[in-house]
PyMOL commands that place a pseudoatom at each C-alpha (Angstrom):
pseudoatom trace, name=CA, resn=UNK, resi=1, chain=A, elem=C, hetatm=0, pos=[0.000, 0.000, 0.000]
pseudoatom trace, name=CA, resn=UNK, resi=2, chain=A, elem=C, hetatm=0, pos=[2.910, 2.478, 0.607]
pseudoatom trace, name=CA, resn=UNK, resi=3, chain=A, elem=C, hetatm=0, pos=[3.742, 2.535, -3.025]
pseudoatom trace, name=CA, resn=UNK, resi=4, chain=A, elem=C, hetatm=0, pos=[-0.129, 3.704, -4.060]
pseudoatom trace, name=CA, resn=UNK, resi=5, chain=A, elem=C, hetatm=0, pos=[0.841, 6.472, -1.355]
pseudoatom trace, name=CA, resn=UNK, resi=6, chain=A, elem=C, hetatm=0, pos=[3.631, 8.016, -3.430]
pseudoatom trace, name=CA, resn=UNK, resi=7, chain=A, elem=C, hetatm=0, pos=[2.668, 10.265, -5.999]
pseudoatom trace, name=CA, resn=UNK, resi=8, chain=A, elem=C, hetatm=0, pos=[4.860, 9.649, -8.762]
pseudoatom trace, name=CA, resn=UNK, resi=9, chain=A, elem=C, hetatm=0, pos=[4.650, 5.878, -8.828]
pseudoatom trace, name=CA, resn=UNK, resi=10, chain=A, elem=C, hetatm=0, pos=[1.326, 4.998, -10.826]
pseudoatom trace, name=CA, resn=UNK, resi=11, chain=A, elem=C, hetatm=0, pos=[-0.765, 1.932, -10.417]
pseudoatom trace, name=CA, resn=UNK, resi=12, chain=A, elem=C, hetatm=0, pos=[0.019, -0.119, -13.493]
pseudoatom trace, name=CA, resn=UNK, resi=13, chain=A, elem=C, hetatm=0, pos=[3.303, -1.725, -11.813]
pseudoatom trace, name=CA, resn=UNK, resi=14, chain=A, elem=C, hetatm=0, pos=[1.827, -2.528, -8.830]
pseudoatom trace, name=CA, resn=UNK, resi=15, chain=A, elem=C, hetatm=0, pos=[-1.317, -3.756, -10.248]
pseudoatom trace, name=CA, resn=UNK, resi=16, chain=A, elem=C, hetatm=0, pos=[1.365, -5.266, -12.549]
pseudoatom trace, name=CA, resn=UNK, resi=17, chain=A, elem=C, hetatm=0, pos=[2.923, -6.948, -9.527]
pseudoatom trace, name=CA, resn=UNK, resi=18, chain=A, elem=C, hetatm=0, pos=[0.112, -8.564, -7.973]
pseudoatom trace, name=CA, resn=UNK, resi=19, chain=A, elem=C, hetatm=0, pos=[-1.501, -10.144, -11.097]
pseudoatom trace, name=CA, resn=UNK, resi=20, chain=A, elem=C, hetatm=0, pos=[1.910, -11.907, -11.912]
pseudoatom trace, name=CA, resn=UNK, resi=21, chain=A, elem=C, hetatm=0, pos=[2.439, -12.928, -8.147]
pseudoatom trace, name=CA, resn=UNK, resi=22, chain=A, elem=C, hetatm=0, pos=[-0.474, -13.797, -6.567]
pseudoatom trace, name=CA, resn=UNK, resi=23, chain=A, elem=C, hetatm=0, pos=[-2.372, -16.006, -9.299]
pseudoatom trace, name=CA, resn=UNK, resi=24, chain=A, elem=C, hetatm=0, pos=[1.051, -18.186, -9.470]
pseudoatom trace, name=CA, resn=UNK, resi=25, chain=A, elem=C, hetatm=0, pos=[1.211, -18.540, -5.982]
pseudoatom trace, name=CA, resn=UNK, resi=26, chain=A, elem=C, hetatm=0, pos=[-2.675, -18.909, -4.981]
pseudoatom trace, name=CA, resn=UNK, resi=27, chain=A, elem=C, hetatm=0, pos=[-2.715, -21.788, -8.021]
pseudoatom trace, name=CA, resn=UNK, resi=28, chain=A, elem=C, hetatm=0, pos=[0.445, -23.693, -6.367]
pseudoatom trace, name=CA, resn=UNK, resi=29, chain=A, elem=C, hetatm=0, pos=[2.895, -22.242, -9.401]
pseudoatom trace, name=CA, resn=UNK, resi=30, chain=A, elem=C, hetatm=0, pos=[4.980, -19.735, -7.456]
pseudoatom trace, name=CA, resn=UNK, resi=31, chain=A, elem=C, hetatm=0, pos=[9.192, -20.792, -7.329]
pseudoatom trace, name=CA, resn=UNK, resi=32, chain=A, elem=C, hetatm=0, pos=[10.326, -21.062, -3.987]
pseudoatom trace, name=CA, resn=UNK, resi=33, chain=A, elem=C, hetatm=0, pos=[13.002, -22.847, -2.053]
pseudoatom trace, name=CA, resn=UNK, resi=34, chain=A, elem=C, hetatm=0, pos=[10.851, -25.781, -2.473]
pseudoatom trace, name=CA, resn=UNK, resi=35, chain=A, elem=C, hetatm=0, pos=[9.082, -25.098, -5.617]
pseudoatom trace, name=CA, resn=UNK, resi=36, chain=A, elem=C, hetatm=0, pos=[5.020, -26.165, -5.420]
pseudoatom trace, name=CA, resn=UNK, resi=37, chain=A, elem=C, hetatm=0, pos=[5.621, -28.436, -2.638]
pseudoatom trace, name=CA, resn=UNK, resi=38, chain=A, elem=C, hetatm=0, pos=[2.934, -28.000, 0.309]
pseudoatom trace, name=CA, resn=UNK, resi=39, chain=A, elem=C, hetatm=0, pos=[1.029, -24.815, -1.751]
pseudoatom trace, name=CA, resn=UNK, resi=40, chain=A, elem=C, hetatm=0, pos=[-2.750, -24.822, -1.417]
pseudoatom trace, name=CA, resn=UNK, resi=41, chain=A, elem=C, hetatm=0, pos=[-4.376, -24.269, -4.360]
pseudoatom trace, name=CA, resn=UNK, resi=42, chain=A, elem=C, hetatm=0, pos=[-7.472, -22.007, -4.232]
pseudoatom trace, name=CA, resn=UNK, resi=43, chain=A, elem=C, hetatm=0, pos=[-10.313, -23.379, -5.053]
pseudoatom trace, name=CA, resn=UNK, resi=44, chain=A, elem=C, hetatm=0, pos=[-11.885, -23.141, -8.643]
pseudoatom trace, name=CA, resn=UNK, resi=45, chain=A, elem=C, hetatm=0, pos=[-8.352, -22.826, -9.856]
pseudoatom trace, name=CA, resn=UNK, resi=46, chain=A, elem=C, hetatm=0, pos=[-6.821, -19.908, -11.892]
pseudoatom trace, name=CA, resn=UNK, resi=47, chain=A, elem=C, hetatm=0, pos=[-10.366, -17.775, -12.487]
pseudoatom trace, name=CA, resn=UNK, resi=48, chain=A, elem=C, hetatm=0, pos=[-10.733, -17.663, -8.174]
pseudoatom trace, name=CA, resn=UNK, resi=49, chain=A, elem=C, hetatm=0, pos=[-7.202, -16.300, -8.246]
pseudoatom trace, name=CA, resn=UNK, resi=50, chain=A, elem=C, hetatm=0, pos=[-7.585, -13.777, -10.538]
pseudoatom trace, name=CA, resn=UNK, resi=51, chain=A, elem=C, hetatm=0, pos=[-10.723, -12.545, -9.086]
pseudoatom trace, name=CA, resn=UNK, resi=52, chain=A, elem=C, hetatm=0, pos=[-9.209, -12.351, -5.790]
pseudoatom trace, name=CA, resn=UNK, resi=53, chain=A, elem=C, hetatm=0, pos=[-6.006, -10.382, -7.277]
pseudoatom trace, name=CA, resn=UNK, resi=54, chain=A, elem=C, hetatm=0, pos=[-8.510, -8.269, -8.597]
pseudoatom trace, name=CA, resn=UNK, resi=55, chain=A, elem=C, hetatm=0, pos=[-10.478, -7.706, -4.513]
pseudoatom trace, name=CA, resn=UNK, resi=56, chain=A, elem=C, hetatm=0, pos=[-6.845, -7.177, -3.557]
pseudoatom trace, name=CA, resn=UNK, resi=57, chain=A, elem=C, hetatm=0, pos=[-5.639, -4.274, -5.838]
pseudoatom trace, name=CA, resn=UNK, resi=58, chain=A, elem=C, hetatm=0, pos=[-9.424, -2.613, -5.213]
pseudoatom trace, name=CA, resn=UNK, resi=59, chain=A, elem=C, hetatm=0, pos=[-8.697, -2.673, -1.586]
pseudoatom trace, name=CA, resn=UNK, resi=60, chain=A, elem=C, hetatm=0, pos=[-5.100, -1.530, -1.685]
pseudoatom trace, name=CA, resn=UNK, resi=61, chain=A, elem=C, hetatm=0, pos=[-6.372, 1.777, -3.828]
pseudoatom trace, name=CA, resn=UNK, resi=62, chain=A, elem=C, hetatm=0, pos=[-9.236, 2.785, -2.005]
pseudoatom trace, name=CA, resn=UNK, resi=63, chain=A, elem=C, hetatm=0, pos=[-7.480, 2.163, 1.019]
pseudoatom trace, name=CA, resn=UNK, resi=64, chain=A, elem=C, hetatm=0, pos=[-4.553, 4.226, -0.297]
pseudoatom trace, name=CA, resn=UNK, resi=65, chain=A, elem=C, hetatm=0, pos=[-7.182, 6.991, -1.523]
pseudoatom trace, name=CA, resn=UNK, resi=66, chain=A, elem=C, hetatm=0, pos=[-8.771, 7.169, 1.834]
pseudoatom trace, name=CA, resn=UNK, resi=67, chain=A, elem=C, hetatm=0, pos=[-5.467, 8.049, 3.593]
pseudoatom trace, name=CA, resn=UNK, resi=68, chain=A, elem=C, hetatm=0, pos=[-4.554, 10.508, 0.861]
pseudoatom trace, name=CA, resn=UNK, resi=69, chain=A, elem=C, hetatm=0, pos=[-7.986, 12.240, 1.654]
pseudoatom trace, name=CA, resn=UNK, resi=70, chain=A, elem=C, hetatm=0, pos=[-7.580, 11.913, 5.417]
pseudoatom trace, name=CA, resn=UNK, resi=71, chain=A, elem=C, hetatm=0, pos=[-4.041, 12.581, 5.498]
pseudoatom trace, name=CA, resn=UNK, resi=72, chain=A, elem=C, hetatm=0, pos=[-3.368, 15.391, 2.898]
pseudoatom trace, name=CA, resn=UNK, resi=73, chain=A, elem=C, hetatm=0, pos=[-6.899, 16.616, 1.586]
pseudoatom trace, name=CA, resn=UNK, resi=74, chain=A, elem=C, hetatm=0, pos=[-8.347, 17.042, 5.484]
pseudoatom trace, name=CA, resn=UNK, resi=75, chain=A, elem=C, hetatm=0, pos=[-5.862, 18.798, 6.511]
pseudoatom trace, name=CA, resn=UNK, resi=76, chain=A, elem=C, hetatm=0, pos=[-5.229, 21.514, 3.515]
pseudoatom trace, name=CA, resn=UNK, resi=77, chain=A, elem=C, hetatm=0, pos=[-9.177, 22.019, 3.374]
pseudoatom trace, name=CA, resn=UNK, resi=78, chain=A, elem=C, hetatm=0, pos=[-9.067, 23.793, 6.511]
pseudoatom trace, name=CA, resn=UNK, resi=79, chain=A, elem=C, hetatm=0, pos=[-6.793, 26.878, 5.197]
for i in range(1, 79): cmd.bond("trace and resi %d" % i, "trace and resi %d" % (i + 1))
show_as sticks, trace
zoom trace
């Protein structure tokens, strides 16, 4: 979330990010020390992972947004 919070970094790579990582991990593809070995697979496969890449980078922007308009737009409204 602390990269949506920087202004001059724009969504794509992080939205970039997650749809590369987390469908290869949540569908037991990810590389790690011990390659697949003991990764749950979500159920309903590849579409469940996408979809829930998809909740995940919602969440991390409107989160993001909320702070910026807490954080910066409260405060500066008030001048």
């Amino acid at each position: 979330m602390f990269l949506f919070l920087l202004p001059p970094i724009p969504g794509v790579p992080i939205y970039l990010t997650g749809g590369l990582m987390l469908p290869a991990v949540a569908t037991g593809k990810g590389t790690g020390p011990n390659g697949a070995d003991g990764v749950e697979q979500f159920p309903g496969g590849i579409v469940t992972a996408v979809a829930y890449t998809c909740v995940v980078g919602l969440i991390l922007k409107l989160c993001a947004c909320t702070i910026q308009q807490k954080g910066i737009g409260e405060p500066l409204s008030n001048r």
